[in-house]
Each structure stands twice: as C-alpha cells, then as structure tokens.
MMTF fields as JSON, N, C-alpha, C and O atoms, coordinates in Angstrom:
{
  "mmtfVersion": "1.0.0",
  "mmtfProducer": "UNKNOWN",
  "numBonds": 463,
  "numAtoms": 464,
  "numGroups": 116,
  "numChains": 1,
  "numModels": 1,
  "chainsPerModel": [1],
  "groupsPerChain": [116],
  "chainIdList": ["A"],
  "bondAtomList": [4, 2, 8, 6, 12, 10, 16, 14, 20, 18, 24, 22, 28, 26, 32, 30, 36, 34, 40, 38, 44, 42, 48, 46, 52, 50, 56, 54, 60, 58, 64, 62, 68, 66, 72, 70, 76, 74, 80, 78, 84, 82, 88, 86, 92, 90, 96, 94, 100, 98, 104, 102, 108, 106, 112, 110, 116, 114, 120, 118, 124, 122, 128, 126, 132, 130, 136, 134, 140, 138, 144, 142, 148, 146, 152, 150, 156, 154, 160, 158, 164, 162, 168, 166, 172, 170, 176, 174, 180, 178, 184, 182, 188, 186, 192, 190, 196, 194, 200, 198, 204, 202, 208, 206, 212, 210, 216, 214, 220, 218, 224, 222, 228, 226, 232, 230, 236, 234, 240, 238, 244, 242, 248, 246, 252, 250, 256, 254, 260, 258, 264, 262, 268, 266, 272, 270, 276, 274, 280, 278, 284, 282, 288, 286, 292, 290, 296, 294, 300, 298, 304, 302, 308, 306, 312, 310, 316, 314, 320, 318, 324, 322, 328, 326, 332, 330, 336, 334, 340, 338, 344, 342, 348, 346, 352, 350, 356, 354, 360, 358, 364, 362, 368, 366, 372, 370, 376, 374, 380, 378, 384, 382, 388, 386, 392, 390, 396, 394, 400, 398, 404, 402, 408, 406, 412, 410, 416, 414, 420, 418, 424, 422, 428, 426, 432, 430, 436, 434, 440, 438, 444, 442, 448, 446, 452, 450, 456, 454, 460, 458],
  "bondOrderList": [1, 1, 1, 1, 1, 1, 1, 1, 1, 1, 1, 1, 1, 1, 1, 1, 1, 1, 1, 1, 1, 1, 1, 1, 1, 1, 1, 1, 1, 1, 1, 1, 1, 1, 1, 1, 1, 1, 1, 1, 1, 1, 1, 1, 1, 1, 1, 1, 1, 1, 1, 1, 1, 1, 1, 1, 1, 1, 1, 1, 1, 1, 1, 1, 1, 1, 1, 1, 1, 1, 1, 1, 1, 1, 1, 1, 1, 1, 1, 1, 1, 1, 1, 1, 1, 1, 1, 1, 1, 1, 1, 1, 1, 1, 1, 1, 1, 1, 1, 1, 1, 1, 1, 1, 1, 1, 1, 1, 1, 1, 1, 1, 1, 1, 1],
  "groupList": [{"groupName": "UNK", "atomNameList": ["N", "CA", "C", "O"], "elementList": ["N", "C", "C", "O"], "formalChargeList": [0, 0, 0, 0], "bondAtomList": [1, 0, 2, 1, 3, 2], "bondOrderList": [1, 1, 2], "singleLetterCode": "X", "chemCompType": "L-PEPTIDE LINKING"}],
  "groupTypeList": [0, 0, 0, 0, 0, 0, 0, 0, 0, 0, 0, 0, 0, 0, 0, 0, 0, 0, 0, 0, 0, 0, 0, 0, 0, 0, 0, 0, 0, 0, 0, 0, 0, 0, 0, 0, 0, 0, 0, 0, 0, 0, 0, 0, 0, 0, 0, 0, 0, 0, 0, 0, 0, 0, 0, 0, 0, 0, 0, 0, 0, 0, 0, 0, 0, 0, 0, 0, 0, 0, 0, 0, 0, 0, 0, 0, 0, 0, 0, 0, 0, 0, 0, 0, 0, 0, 0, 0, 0, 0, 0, 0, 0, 0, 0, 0, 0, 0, 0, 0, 0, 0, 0, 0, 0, 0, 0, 0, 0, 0, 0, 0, 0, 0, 0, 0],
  "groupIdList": [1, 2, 3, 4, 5, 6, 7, 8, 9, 10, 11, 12, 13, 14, 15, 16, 17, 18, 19, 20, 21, 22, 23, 24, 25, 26, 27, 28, 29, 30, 31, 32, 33, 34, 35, 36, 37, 38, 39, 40, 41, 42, 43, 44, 45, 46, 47, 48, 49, 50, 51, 52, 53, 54, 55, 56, 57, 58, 59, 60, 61, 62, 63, 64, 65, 66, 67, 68, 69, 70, 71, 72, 73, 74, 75, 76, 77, 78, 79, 80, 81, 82, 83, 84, 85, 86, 87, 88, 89, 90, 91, 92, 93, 94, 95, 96, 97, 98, 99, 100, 101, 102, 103, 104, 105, 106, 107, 108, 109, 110, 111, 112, 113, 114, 115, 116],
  "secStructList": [7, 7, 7, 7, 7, 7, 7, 7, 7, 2, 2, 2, 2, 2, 2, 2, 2, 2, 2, 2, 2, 2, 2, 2, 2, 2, 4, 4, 4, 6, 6, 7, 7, 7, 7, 7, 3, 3, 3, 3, 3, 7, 7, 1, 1, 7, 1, 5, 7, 7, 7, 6, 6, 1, 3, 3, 3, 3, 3, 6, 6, 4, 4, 4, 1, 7, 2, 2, 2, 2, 2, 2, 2, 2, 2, 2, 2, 2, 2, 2, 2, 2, 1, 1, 1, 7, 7, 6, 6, 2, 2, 2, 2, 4, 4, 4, 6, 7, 1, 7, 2, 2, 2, 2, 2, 2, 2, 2, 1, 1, 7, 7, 7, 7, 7, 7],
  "xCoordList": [-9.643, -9.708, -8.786, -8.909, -8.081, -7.165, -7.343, -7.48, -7.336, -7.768, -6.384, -6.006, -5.523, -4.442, -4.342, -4.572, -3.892, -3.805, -4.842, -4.611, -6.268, -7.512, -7.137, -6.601, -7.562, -7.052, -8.219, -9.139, -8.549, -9.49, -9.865, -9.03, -10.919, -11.686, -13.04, -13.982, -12.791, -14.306, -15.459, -16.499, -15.435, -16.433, -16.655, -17.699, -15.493, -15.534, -16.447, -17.604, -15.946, -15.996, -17.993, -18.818, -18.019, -19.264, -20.288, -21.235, -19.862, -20.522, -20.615, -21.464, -19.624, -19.279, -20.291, -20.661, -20.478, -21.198, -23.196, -24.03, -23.077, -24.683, -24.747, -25.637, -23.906, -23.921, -24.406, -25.367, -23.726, -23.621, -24.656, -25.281, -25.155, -26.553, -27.656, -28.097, -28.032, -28.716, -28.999, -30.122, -28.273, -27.895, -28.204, -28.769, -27.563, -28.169, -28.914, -28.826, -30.011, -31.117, -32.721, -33.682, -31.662, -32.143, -32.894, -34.036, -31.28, -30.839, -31.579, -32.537, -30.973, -31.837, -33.38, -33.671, -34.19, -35.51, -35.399, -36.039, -34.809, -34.903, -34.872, -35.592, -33.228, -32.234, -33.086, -33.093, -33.627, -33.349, -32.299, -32.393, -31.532, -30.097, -30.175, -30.613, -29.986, -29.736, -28.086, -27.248, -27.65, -26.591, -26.523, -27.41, -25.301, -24.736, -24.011, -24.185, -23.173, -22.567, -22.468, -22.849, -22.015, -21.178, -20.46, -20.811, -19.731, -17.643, -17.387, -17.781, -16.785, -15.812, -14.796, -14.385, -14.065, -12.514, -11.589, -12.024, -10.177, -9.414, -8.729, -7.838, -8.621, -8.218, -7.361, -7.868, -6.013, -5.224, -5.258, -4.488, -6.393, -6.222, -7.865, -8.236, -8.445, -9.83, -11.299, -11.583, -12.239, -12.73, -14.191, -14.99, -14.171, -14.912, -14.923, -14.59, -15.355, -15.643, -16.959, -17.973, -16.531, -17.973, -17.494, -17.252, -17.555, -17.196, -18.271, -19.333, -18.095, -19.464, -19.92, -20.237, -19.999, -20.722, -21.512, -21.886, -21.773, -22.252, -21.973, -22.758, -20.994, -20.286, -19.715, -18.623, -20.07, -19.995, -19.077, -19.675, -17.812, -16.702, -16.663, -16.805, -16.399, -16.224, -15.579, -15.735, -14.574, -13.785, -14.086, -14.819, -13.578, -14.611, -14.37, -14.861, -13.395, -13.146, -14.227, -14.166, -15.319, -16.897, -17.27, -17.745, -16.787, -17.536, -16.813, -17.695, -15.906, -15.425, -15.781, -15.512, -16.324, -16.906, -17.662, -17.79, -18.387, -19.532, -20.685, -20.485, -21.498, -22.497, -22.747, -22.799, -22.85, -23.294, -22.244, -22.624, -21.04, -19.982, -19.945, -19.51, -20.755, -20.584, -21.661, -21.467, -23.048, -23.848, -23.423, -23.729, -22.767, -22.175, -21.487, -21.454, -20.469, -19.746, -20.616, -20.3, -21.561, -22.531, -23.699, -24.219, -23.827, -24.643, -23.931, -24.477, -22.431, -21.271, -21.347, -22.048, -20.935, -20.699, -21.934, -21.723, -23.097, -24.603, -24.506, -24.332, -24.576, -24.828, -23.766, -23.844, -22.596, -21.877, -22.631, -21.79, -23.611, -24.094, -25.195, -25.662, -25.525, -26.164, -25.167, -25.514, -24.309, -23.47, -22.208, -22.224, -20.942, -19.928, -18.83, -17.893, -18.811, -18.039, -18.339, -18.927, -17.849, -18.177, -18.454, -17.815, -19.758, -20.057, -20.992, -21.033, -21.422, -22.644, -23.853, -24.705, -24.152, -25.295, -25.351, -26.255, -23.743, -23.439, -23.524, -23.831, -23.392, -23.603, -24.565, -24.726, -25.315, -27.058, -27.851, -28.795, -27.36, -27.689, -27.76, -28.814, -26.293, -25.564, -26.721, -27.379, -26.901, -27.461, -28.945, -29.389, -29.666, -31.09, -31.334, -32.393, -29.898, -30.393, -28.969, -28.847, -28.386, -27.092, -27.252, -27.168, -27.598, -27.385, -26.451, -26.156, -25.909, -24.584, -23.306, -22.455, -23.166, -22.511, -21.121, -20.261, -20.918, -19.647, -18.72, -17.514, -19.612, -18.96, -18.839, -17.898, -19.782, -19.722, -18.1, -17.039, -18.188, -17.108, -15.613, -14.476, -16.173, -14.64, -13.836, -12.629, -15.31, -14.795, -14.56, -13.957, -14.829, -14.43, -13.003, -12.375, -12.258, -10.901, -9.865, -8.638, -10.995, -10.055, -10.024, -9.344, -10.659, -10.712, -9.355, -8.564, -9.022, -7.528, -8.072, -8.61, -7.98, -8.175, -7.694, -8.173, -6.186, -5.45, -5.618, -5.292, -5.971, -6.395, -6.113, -6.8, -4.39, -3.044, -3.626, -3.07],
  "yCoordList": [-6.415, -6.644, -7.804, -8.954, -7.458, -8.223, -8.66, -7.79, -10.166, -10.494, -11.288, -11.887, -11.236, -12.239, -12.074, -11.024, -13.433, -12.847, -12.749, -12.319, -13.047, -13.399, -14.635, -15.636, -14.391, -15.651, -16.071, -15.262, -17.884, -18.519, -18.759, -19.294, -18.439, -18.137, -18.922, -18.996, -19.477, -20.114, -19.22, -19.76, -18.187, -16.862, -16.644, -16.246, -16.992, -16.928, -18.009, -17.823, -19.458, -20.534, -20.687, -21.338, -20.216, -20.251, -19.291, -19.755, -18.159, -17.223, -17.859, -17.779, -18.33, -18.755, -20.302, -20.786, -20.746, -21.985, -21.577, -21.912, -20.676, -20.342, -19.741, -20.133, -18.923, -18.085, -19.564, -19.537, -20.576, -21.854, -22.29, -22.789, -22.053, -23.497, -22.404, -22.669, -21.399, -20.693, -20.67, -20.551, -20.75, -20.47, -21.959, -22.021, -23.264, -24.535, -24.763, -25.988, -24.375, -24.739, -24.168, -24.622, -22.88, -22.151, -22.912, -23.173, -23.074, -23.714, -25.13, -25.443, -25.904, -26.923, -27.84, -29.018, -26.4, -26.148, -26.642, -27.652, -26.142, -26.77, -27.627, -27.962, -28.288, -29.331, -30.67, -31.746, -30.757, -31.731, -33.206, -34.433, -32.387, -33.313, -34.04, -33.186, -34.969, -35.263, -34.871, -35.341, -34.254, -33.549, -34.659, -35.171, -34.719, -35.786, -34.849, -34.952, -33.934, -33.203, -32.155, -32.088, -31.106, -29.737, -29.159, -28.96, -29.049, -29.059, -27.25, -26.819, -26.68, -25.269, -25.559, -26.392, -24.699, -25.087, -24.422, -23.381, -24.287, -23.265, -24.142, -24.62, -24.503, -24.989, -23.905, -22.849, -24.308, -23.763, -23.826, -23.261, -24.682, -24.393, -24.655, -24.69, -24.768, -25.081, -24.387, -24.347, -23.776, -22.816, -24.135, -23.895, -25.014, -25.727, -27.429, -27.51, -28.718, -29.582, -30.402, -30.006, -31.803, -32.615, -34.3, -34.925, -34.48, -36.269, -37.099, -36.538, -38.343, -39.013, -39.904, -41.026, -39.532, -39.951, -38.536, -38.453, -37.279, -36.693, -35.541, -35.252, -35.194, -34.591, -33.075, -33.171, -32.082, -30.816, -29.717, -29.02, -29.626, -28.72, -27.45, -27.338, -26.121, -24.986, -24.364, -24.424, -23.559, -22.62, -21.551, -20.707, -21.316, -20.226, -18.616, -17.704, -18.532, -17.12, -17.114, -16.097, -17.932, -17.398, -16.04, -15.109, -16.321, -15.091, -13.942, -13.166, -13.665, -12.403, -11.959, -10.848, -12.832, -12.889, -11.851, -11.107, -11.454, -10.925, -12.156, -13.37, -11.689, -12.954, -13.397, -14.626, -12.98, -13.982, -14.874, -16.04, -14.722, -16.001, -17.119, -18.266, -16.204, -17.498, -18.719, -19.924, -17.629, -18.75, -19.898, -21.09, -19.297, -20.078, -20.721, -21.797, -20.603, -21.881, -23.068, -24.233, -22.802, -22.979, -24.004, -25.019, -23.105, -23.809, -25.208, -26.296, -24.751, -25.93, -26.791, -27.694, -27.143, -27.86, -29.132, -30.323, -28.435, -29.155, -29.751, -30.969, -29.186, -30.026, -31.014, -31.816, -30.972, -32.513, -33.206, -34.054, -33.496, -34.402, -35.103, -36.227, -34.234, -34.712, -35.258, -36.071, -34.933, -35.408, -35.112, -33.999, -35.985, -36.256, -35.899, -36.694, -34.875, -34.58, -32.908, -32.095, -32.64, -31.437, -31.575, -30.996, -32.592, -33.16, -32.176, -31.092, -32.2, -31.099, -31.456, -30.571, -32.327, -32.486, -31.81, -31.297, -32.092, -31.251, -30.069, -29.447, -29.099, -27.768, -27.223, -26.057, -28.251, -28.094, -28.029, -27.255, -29.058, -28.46, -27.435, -26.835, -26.808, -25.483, -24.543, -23.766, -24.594, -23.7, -23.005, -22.0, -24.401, -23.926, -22.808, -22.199, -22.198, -21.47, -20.485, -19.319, -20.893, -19.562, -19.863, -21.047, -18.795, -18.618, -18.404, -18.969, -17.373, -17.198, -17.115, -16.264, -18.25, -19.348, -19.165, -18.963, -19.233, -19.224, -17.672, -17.603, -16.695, -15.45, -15.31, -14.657, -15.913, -15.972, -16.721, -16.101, -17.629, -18.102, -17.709, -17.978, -16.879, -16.433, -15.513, -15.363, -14.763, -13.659, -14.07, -13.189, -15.045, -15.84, -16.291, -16.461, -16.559, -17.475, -15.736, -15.665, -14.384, -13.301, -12.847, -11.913, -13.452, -12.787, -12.762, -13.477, -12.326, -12.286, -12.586, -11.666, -13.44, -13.929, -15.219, -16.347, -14.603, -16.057, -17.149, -16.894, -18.166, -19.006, -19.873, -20.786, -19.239, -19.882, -19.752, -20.087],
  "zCoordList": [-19.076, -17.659, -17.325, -17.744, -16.716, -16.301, -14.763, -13.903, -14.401, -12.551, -12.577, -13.584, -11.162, -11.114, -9.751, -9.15, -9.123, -7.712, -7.03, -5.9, -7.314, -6.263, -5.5, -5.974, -4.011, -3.149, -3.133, -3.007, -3.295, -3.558, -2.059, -1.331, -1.633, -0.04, 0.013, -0.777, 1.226, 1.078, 0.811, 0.433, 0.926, 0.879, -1.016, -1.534, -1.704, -3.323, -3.307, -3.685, -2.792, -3.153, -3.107, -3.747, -2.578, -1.555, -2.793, -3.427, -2.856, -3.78, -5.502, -6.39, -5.413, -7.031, -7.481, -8.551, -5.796, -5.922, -6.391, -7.233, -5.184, -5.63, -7.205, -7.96, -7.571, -8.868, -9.789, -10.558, -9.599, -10.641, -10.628, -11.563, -8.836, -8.83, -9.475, -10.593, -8.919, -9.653, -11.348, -11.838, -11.795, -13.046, -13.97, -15.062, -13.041, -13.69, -13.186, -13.097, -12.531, -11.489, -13.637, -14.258, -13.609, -14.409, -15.972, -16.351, -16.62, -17.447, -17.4, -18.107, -16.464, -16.241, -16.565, -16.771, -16.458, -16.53, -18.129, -18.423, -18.919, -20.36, -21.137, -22.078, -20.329, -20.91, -19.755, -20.352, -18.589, -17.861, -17.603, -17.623, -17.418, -17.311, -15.819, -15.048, -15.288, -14.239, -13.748, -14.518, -12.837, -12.393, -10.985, -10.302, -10.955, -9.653, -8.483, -7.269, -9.162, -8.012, -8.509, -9.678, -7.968, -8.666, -7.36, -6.197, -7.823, -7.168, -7.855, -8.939, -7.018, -7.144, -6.935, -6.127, -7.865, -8.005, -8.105, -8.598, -7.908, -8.401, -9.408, -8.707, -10.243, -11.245, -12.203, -12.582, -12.534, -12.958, -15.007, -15.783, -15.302, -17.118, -17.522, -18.696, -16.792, -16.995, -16.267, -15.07, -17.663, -16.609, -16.04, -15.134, -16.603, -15.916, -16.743, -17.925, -15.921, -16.985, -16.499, -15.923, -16.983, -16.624, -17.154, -18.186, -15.754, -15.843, -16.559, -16.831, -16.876, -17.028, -16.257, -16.65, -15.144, -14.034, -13.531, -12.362, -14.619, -14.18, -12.801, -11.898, -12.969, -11.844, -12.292, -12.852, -12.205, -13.339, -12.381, -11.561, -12.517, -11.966, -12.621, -13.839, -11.544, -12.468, -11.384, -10.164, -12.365, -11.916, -11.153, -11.669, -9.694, -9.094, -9.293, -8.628, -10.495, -11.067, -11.987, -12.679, -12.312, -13.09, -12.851, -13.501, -11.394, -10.452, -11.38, -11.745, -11.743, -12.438, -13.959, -14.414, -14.557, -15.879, -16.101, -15.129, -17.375, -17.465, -17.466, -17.462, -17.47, -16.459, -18.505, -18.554, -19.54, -20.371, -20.384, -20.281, -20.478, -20.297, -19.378, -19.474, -18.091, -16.668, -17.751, -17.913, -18.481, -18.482, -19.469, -19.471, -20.154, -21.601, -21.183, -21.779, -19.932, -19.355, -18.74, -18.983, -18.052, -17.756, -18.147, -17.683, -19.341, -20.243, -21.045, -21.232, -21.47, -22.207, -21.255, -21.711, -19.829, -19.408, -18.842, -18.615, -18.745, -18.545, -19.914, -19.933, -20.963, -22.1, -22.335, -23.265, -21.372, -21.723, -20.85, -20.551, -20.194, -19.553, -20.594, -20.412, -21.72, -22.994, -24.025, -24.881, -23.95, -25.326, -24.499, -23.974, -24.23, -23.689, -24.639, -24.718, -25.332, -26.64, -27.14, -26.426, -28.387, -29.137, -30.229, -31.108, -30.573, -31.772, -32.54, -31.958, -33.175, -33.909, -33.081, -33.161, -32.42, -31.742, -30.242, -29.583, -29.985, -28.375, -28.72, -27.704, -29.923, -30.173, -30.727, -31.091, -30.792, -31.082, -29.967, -29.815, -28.99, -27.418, -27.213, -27.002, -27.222, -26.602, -27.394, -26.702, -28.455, -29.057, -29.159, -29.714, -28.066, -27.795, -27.073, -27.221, -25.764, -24.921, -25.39, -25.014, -25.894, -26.638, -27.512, -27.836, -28.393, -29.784, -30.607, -31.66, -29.949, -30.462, -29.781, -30.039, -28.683, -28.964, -29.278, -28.421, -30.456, -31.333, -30.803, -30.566, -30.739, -30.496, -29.041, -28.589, -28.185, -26.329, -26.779, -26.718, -27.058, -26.667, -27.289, -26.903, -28.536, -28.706, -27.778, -27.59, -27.095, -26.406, -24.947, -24.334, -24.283, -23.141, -23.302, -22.257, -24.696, -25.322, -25.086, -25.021, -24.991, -25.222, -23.728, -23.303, -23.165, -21.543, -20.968, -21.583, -20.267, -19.825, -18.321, -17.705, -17.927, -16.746, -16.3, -16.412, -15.542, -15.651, -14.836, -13.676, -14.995, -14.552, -13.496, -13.038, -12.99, -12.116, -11.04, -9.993]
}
C-alpha cells in the first residue's frame, strides 16, 4: 500500500487526533504516564516523538496504518515518557501491552508510506 499525496486537512488533523487520544486514553489505563500535550503533525521523517517535558507528537498519516501499528506507535511513544531512550527497560515497557513488538515494528519500517 502505497499513500503519497494526502493533503494534510484540519478534518485529518482532527480525526487522527481523536484516533491518538482514544487510543492513549486506552493505553494509559496501564502505563499511567502523565502526558502534557499531544500535537498532530505532518512531519516529513517521523511517524511520531516525545519531548521531556512530556509533550507526545504524531504523525497524522497514523490514520492510514493498520490500527495494530497506530497502537505500537502509540504505545512507543507513551513509554518514552517512562524511559526517555531505547534502553531494555524502555522495551520492557513497550512490551507489557505489545508483545511482539519487534515484528509490529519491523512491519511499520516496511510500510511504504511516505512521509513527505
């Protein structure tokens, strides 16, 4: 599946936002992270990140994913609000609510969904 060329609309922006809050509203319930903001983005190399001031950005092409990837982005980026890194402990996080993890994300690295 190939997406290129979606015009980023407040109507994405908007949809892609609830998809997120939903989803860490979800997630949340587990990890209890305190979350400061969450920002939609069109970001050209990043499908999402997380400041440490707690501020959690994501790409609003999520919306095109298969929904276990949105959560795995999802899920990666809440758990940097636990561990600010990709240490064995930040993927011990990741790993309470993805299991497997390792393969979500290889197949998110194969998505063809360009990011421009």
């Amino acid at each position: 599946m190939q997406i290129t060329g979606r015009r980023f609309t407040i109507k994405k922006r908007e949809q892609a936002r609830r998809l997120v809050e939903n989803r860490l509203s979800f997630f949340n319930k587990i990890y209890n992270f305190e979350i400061n903001r969450i920002a939609i983005k069109n970001t050209s190399t990043r499908w999402g990140s997380c400041s440490s001031k707690g501020n959690l950005n994501f790409n609003y092409k999520i919306l095109y994913i298969r929904p276990a990837l949105a959560d795995y982005l999802i899920v990666h980026e809440l758990c940097h609000l636990g561990e600010l890194n990709h240490s064995k402990r930040f993927w011990a996080l990741v790993s309470k609510t993805i299991p497997d993890y390792i393969e979500v994300n290889k197949e998110l690295r194969r998505t063809n969904i360009k990011l421009v």
